[in-house]
Structures are given as C-alpha cells and as structure tokens.
mmCIF file as Biopython writes it, N, C-alpha, C and O atoms, coordinates in Angstrom:
data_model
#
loop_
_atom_site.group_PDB
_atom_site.id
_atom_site.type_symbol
_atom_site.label_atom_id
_atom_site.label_alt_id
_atom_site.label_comp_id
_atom_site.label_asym_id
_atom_site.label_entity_id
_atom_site.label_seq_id
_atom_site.pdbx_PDB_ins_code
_atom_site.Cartn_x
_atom_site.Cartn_y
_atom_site.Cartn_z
_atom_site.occupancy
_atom_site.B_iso_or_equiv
_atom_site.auth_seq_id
_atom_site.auth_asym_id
_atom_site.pdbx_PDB_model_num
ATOM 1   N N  . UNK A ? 1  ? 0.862   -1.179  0.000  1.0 0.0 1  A 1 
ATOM 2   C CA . UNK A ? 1  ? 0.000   0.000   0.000  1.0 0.0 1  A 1 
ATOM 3   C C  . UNK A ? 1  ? 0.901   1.233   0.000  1.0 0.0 1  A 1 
ATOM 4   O O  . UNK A ? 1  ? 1.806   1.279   0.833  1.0 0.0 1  A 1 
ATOM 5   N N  . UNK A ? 2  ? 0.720   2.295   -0.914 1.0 0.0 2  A 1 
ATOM 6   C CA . UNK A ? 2  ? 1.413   3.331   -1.008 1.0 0.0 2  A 1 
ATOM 7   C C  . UNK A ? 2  ? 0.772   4.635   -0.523 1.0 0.0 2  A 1 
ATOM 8   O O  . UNK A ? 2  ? -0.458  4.616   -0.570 1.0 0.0 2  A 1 
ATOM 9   N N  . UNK A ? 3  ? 1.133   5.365   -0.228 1.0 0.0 3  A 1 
ATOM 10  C CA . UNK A ? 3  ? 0.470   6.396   0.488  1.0 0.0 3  A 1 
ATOM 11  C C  . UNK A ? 3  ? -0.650  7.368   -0.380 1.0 0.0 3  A 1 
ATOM 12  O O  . UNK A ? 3  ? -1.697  7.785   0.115  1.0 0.0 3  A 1 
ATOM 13  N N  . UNK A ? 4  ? -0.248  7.602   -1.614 1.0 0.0 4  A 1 
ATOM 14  C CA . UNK A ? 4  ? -1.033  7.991   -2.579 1.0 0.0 4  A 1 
ATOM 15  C C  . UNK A ? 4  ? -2.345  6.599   -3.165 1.0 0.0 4  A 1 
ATOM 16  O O  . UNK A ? 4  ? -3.017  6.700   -4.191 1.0 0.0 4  A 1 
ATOM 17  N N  . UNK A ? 5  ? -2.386  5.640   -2.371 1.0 0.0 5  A 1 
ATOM 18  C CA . UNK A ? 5  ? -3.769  4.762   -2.390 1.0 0.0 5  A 1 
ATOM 19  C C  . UNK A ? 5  ? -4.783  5.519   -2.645 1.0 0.0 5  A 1 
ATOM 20  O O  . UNK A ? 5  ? -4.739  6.684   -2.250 1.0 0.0 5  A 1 
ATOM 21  N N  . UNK A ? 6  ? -5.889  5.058   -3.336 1.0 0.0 6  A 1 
ATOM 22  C CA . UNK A ? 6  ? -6.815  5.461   -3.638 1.0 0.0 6  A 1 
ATOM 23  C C  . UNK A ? 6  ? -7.653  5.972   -2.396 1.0 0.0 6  A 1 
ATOM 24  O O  . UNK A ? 6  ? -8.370  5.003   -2.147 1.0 0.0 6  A 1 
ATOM 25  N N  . UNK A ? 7  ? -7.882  6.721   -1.707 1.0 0.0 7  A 1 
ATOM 26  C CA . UNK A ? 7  ? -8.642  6.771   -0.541 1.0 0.0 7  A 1 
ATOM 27  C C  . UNK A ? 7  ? -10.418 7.103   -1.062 1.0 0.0 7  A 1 
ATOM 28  O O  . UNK A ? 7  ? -10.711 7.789   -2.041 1.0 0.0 7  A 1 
ATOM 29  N N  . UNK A ? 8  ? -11.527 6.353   -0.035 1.0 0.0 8  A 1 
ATOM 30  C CA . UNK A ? 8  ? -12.861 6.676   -1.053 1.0 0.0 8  A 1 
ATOM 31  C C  . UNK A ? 8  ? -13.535 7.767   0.052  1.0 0.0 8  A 1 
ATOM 32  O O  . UNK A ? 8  ? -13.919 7.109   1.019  1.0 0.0 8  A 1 
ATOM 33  N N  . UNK A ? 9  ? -13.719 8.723   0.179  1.0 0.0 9  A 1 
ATOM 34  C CA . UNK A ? 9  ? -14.813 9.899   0.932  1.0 0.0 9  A 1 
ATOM 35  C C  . UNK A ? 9  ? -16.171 9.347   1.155  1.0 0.0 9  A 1 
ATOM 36  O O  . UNK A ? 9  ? -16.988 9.216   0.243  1.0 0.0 9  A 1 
ATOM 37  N N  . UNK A ? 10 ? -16.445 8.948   2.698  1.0 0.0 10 A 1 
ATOM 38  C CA . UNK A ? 10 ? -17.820 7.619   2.569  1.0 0.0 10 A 1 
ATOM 39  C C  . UNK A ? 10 ? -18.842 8.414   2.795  1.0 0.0 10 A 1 
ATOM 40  O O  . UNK A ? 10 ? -19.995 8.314   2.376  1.0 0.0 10 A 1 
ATOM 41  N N  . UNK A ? 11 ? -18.285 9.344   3.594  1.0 0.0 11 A 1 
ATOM 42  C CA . UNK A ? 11 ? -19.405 11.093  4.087  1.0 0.0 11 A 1 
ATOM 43  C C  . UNK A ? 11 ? -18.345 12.337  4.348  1.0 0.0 11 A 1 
ATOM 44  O O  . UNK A ? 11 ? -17.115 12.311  4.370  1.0 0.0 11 A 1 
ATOM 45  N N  . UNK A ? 12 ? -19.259 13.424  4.534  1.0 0.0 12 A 1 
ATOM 46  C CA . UNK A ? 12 ? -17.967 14.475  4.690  1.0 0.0 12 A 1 
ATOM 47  C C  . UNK A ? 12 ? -17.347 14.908  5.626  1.0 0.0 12 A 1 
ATOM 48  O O  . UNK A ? 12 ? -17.779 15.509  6.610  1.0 0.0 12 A 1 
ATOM 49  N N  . UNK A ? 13 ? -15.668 14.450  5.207  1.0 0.0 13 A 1 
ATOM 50  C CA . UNK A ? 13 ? -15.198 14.813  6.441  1.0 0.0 13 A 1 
ATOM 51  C C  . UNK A ? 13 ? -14.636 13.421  6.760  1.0 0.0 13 A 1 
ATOM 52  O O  . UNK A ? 13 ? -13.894 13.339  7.739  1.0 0.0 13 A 1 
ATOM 53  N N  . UNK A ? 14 ? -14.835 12.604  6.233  1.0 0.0 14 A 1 
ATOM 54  C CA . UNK A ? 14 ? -14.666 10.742  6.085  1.0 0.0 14 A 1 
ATOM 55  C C  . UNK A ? 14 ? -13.987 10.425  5.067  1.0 0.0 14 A 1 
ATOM 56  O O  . UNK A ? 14 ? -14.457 10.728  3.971  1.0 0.0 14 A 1 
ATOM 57  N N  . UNK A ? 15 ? -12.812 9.792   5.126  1.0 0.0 15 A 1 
ATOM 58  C CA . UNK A ? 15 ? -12.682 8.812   4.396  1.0 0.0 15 A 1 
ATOM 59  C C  . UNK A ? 15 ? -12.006 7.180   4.780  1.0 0.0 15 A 1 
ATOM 60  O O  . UNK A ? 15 ? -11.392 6.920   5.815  1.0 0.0 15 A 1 
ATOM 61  N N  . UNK A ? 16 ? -12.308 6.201   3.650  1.0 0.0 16 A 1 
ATOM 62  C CA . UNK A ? 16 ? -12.072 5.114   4.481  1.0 0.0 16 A 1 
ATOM 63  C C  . UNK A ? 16 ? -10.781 4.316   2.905  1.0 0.0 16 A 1 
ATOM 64  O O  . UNK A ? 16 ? -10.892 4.574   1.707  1.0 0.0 16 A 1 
ATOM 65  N N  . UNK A ? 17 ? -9.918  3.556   3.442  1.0 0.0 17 A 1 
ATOM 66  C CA . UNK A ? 17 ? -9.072  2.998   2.155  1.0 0.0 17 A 1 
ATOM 67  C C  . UNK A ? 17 ? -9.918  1.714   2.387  1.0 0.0 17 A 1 
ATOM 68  O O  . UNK A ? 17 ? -10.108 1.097   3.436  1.0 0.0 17 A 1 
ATOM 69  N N  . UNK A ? 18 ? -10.410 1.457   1.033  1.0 0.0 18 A 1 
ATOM 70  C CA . UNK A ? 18 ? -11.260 0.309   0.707  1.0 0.0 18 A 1 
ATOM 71  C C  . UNK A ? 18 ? -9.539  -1.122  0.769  1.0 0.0 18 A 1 
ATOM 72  O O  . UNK A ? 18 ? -8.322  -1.146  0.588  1.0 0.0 18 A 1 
ATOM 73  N N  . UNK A ? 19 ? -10.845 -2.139  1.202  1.0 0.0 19 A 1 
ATOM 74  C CA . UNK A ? 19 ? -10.468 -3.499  1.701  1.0 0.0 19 A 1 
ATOM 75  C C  . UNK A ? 19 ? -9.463  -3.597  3.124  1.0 0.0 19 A 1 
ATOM 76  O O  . UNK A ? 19 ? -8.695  -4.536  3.340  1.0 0.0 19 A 1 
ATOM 77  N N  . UNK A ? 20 ? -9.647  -2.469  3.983  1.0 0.0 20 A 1 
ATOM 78  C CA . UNK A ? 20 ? -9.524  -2.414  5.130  1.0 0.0 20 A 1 
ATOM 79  C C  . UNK A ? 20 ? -9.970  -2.123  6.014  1.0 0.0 20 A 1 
ATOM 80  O O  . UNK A ? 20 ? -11.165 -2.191  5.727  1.0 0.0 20 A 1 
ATOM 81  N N  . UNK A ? 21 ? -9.906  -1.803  7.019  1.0 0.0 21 A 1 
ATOM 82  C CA . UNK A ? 21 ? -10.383 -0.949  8.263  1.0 0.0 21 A 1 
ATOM 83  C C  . UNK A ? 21 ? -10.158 0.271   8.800  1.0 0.0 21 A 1 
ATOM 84  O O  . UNK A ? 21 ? -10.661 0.720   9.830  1.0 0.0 21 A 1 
ATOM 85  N N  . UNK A ? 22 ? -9.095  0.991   7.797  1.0 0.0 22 A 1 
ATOM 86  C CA . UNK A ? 22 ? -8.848  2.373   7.876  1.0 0.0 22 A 1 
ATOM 87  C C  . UNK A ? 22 ? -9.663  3.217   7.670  1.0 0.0 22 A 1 
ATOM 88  O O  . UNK A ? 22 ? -10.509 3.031   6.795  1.0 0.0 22 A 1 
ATOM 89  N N  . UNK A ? 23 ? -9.634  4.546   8.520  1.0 0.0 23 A 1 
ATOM 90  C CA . UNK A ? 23 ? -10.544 5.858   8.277  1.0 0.0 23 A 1 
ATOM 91  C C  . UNK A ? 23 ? -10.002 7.074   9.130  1.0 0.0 23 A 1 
ATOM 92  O O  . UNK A ? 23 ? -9.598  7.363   10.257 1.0 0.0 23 A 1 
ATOM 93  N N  . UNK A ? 24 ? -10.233 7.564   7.966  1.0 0.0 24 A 1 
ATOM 94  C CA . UNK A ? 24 ? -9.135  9.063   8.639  1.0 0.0 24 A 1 
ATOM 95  C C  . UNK A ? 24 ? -10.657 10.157  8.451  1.0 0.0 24 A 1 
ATOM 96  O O  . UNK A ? 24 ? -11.312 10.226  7.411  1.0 0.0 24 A 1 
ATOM 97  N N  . UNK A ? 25 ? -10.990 11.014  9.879  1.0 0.0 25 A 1 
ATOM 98  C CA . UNK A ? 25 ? -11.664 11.675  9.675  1.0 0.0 25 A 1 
ATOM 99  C C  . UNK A ? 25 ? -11.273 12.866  10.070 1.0 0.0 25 A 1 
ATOM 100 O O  . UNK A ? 25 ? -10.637 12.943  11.121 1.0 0.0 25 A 1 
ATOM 101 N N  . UNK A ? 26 ? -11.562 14.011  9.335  1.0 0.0 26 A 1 
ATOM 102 C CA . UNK A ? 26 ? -11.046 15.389  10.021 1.0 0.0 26 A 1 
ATOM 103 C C  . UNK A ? 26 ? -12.172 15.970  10.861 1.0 0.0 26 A 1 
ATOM 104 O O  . UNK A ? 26 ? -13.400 15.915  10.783 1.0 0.0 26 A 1 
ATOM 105 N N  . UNK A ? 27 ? -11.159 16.647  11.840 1.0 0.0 27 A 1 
ATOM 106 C CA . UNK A ? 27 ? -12.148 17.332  12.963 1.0 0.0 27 A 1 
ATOM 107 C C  . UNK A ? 27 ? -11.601 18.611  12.807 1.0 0.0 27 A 1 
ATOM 108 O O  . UNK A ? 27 ? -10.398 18.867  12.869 1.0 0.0 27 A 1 
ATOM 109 N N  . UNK A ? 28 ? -13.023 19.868  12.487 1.0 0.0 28 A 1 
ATOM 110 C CA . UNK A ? 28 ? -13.483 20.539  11.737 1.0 0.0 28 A 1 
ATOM 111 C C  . UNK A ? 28 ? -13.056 21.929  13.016 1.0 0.0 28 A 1 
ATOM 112 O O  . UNK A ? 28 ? -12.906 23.110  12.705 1.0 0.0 28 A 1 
ATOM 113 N N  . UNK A ? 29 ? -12.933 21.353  14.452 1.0 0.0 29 A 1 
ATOM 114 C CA . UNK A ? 29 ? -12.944 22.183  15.455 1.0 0.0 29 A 1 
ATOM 115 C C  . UNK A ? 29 ? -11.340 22.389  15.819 1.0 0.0 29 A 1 
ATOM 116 O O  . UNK A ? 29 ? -10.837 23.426  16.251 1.0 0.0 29 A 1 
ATOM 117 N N  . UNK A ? 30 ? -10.566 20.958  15.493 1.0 0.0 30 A 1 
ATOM 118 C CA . UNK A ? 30 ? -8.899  21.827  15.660 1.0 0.0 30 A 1 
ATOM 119 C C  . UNK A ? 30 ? -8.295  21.636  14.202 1.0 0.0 30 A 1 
ATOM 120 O O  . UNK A ? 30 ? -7.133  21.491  13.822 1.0 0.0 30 A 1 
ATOM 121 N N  . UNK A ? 31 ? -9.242  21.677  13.670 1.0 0.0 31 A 1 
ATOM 122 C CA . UNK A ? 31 ? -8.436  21.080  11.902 1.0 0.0 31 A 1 
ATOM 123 C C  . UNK A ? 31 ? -7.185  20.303  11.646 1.0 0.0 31 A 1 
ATOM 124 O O  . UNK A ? 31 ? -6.201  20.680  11.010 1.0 0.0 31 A 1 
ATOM 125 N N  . UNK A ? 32 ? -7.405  19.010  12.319 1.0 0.0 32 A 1 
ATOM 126 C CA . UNK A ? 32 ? -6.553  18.298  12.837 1.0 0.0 32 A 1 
ATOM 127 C C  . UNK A ? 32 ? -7.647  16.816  12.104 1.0 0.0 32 A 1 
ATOM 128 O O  . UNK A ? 32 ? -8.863  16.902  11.929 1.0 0.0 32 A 1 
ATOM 129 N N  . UNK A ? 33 ? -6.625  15.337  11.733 1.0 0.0 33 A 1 
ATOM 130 C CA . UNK A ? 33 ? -6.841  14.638  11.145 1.0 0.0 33 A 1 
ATOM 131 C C  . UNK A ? 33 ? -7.179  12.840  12.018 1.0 0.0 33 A 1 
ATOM 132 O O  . UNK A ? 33 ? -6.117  12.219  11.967 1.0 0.0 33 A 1 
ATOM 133 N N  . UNK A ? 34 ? -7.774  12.384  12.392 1.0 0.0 34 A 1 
ATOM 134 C CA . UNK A ? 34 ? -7.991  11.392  13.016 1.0 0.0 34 A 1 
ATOM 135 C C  . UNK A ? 34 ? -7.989  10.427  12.045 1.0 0.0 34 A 1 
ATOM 136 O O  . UNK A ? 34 ? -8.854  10.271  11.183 1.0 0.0 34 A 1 
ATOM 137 N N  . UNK A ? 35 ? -6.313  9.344   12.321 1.0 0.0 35 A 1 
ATOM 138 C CA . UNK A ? 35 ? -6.820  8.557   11.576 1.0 0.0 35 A 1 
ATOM 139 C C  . UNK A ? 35 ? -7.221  6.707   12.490 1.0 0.0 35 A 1 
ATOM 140 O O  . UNK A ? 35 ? -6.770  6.321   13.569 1.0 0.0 35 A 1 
ATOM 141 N N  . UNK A ? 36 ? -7.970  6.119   11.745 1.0 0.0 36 A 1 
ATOM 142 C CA . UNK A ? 36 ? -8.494  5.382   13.219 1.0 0.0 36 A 1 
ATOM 143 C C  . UNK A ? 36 ? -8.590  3.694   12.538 1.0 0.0 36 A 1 
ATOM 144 O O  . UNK A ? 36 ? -9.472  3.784   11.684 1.0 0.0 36 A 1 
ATOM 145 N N  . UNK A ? 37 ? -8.073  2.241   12.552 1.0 0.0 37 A 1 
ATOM 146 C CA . UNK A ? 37 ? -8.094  1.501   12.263 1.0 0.0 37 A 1 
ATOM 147 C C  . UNK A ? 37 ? -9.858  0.537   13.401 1.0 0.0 37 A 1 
ATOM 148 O O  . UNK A ? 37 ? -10.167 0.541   14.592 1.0 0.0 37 A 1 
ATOM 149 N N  . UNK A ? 38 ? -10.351 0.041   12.419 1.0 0.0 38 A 1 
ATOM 150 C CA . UNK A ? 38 ? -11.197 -1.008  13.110 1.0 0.0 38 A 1 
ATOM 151 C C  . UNK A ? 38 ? -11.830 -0.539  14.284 1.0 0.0 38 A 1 
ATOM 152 O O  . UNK A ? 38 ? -11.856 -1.266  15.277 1.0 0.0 38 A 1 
ATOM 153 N N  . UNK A ? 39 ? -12.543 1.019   14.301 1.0 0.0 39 A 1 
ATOM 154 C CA . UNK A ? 39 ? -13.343 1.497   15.136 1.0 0.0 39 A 1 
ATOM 155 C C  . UNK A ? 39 ? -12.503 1.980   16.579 1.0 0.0 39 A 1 
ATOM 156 O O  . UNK A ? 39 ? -12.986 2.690   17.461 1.0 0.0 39 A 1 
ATOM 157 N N  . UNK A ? 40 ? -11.157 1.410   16.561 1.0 0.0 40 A 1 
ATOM 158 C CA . UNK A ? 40 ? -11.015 1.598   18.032 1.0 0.0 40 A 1 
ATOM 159 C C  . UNK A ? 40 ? -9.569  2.262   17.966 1.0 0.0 40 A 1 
ATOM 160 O O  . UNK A ? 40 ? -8.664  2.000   17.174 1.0 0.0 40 A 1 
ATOM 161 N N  . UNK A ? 41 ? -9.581  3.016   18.809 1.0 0.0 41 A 1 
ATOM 162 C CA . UNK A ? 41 ? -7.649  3.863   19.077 1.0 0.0 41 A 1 
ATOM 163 C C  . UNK A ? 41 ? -7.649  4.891   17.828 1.0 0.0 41 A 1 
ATOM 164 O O  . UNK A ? 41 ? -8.408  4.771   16.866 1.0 0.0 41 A 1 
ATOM 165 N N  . UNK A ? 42 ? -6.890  5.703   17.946 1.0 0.0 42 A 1 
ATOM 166 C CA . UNK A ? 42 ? -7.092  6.172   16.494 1.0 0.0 42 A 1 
ATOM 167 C C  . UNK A ? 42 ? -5.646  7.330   17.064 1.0 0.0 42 A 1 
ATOM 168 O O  . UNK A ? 42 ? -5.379  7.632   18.227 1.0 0.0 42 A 1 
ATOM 169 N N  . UNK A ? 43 ? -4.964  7.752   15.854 1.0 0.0 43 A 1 
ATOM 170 C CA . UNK A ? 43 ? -3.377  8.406   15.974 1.0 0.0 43 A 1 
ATOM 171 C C  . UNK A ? 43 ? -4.162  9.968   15.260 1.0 0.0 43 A 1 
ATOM 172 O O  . UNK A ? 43 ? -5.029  9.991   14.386 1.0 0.0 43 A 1 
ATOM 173 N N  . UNK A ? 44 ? -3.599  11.030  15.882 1.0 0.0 44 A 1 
ATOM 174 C CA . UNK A ? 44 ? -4.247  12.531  15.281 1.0 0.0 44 A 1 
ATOM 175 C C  . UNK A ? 44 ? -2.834  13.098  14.405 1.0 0.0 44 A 1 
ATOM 176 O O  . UNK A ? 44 ? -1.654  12.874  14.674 1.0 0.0 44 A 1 
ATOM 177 N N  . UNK A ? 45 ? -3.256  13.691  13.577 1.0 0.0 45 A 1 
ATOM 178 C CA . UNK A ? 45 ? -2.069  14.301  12.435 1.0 0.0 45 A 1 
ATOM 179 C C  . UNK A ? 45 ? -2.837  15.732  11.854 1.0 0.0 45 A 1 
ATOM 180 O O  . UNK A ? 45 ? -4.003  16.091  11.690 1.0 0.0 45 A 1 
ATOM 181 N N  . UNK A ? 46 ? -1.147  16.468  11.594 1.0 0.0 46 A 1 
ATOM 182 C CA . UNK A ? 46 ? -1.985  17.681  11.625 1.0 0.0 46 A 1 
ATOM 183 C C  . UNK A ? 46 ? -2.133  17.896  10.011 1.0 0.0 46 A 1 
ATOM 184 O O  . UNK A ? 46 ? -2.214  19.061  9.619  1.0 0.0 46 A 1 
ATOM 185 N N  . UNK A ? 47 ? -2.162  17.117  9.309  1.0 0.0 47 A 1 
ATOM 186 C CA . UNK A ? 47 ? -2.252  17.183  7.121  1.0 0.0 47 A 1 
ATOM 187 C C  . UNK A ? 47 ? -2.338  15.709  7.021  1.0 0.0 47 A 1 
ATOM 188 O O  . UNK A ? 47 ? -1.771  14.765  7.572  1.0 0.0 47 A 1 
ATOM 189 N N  . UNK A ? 48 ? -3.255  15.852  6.114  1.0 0.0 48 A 1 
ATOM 190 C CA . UNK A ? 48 ? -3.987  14.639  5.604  1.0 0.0 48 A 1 
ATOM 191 C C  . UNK A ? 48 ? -3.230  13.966  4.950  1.0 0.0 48 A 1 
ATOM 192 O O  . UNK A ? 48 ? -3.539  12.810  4.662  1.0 0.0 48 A 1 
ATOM 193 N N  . UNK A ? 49 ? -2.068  14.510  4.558  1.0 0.0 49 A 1 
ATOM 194 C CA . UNK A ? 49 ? -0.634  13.310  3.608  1.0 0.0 49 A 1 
ATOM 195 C C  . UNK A ? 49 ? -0.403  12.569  5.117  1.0 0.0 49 A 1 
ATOM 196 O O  . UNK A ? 49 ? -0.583  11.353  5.167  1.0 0.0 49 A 1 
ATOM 197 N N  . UNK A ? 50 ? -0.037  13.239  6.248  1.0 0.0 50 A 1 
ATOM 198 C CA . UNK A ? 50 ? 0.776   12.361  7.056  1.0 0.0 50 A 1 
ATOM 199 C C  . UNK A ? 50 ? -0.203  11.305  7.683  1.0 0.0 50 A 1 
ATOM 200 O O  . UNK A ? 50 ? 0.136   10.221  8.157  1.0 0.0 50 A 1 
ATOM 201 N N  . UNK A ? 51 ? -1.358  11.763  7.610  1.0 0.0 51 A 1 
ATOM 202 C CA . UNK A ? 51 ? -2.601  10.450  8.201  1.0 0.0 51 A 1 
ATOM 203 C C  . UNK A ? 51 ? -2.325  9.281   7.081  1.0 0.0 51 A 1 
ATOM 204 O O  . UNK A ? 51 ? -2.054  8.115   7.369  1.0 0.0 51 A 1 
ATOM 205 N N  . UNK A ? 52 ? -2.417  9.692   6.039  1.0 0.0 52 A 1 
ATOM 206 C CA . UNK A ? 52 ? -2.178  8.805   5.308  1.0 0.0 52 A 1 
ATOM 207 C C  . UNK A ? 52 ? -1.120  8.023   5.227  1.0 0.0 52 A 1 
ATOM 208 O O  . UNK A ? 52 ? -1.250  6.807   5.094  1.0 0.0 52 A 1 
ATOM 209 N N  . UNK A ? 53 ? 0.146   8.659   5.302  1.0 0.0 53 A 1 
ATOM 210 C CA . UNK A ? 53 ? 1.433   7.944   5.615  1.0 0.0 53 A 1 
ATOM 211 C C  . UNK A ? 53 ? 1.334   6.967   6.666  1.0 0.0 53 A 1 
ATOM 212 O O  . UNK A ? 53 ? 1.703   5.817   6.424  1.0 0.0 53 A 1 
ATOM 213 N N  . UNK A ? 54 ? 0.685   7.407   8.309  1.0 0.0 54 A 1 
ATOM 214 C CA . UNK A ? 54 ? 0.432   6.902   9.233  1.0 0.0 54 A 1 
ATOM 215 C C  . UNK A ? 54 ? -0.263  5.671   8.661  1.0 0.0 54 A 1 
ATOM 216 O O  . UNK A ? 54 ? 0.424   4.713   9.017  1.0 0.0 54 A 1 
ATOM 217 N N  . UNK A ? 55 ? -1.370  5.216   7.895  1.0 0.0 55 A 1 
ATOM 218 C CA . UNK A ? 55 ? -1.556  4.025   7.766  1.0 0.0 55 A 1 
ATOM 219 C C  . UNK A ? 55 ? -1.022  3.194   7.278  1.0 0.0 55 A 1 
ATOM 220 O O  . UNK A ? 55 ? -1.405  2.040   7.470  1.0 0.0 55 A 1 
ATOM 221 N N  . UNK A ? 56 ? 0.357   3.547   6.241  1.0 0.0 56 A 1 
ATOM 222 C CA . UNK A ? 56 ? 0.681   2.648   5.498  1.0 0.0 56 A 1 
ATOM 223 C C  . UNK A ? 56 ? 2.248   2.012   6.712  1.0 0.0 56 A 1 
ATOM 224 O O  . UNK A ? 56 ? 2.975   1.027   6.581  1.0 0.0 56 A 1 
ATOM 225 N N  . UNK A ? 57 ? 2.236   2.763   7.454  1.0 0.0 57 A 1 
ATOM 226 C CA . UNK A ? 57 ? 3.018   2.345   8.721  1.0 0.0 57 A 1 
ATOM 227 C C  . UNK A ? 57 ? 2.363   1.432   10.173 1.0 0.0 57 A 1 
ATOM 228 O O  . UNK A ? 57 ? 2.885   0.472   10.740 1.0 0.0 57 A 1 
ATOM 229 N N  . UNK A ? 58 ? 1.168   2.070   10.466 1.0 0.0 58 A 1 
ATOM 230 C CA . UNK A ? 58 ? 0.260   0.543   10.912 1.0 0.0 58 A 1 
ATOM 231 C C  . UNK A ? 58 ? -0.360  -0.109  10.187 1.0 0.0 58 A 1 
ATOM 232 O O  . UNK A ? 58 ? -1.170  -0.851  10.744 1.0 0.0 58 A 1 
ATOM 233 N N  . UNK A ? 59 ? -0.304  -0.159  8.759  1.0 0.0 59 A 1 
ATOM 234 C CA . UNK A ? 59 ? -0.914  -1.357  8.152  1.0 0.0 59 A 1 
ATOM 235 C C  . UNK A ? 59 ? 0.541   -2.034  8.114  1.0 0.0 59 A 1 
ATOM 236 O O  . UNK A ? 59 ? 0.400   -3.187  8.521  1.0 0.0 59 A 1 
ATOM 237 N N  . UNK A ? 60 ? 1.572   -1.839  7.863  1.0 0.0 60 A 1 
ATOM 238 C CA . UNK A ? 60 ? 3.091   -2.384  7.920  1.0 0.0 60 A 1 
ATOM 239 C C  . UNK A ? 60 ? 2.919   -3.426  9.397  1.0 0.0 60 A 1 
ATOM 240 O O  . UNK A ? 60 ? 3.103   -4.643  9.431  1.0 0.0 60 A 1 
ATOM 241 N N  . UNK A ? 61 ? 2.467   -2.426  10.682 1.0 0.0 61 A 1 
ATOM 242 C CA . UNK A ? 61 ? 2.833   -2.770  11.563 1.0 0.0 61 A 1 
ATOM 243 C C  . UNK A ? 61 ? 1.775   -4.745  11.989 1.0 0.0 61 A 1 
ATOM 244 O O  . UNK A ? 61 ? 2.091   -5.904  12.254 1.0 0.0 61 A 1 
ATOM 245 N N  . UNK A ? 62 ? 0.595   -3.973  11.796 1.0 0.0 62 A 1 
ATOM 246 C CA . UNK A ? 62 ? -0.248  -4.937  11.698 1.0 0.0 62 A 1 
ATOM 247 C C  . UNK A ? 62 ? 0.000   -6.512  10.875 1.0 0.0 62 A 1 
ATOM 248 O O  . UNK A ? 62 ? -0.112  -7.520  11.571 1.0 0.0 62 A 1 
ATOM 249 N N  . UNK A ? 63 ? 0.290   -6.642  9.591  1.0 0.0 63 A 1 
ATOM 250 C CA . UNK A ? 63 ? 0.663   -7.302  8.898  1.0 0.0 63 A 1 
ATOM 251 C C  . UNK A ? 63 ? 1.817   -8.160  9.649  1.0 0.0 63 A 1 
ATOM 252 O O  . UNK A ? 63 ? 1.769   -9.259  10.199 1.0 0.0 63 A 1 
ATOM 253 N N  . UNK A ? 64 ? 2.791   -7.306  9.474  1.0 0.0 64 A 1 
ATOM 254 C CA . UNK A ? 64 ? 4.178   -8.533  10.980 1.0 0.0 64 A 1 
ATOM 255 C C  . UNK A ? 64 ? 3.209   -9.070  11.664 1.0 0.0 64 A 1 
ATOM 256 O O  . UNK A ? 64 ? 3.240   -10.252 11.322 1.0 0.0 64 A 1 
ATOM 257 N N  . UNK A ? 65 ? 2.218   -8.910  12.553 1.0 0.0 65 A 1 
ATOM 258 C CA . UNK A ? 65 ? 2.021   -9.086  13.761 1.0 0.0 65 A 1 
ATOM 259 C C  . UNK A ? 65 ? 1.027   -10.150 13.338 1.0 0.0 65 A 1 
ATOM 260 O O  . UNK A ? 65 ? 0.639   -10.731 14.352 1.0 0.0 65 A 1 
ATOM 261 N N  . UNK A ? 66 ? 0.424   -10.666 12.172 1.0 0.0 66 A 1 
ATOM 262 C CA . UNK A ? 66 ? -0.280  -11.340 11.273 1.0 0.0 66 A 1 
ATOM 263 C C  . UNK A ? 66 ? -1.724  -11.037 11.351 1.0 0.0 66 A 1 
ATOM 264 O O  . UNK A ? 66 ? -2.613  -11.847 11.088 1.0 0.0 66 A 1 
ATOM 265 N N  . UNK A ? 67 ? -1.940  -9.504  11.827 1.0 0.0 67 A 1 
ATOM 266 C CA . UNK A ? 67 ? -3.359  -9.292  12.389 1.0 0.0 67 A 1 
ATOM 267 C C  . UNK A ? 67 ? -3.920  -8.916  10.955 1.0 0.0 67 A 1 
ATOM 268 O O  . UNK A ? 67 ? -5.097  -9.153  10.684 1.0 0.0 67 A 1 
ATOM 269 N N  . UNK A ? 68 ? -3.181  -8.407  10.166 1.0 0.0 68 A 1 
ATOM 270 C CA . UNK A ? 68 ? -3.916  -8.072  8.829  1.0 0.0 68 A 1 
ATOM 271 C C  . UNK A ? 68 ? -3.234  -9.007  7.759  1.0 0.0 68 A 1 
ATOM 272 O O  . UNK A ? 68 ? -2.216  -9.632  8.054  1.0 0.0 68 A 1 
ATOM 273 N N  . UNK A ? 69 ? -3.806  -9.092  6.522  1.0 0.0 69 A 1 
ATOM 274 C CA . UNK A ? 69 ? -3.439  -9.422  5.254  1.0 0.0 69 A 1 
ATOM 275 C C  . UNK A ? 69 ? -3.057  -8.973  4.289  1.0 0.0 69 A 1 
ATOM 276 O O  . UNK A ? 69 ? -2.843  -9.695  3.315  1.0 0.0 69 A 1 
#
C-alpha cells in the first residue's frame, strides 16, 4: 500500500481505504486529522498526507504481527 492509495470519501469529512479498516476523519474544530483503524484507538495528524502515511506504517505494523493481510 502506497500512500497515494486510492482513498474513497464515505461522508464528509470521512474517508475510508477500501479493503480495510482504515478511516481518517477530520475534525473541523482543531483542523486536525484522526486517523483510526477497526473502530477503536485512532493516531491525530496535523495534514492529511501524514494520516495517510500513518496508515501505510500501521498497516506495515499490523501485517508482521499477522493481524492483517
């Protein structure tokens, strides 16, 4: 997965990278980026490149750990 992945906008303010559990949503009150795997924990970034980067580093992380595919 490369960081420029297709990301899909599911509502606004949402988006999720299809065939995972990723979703990075921005919050509109510190304009700051939540990105959040499988509903639970989620890492804050302040530009939507580095949320994105951030997943392709816990999807890295996940994968070792054999939790993802």
């Amino acid at each position: 997965m490369a960081p420029n992945t297709l990301w899909t906008a599911v509502s606004p303010g949402v988006m999720e990278l299809p065939t995972t559990k990723f979703r990075i949503t921005y919050r509109r009150e510190t304009g700051s980026y939540t990105l959040t795997w499988d509903g639970g924990g989620g890492m804050v970034f302040g530009d939507l490149q580095s949320a994105k980067e951030g997943a392709v580093r816990w999807m890295a992380d996940l994968i070792e750990m054999g939790i993802e595919v």
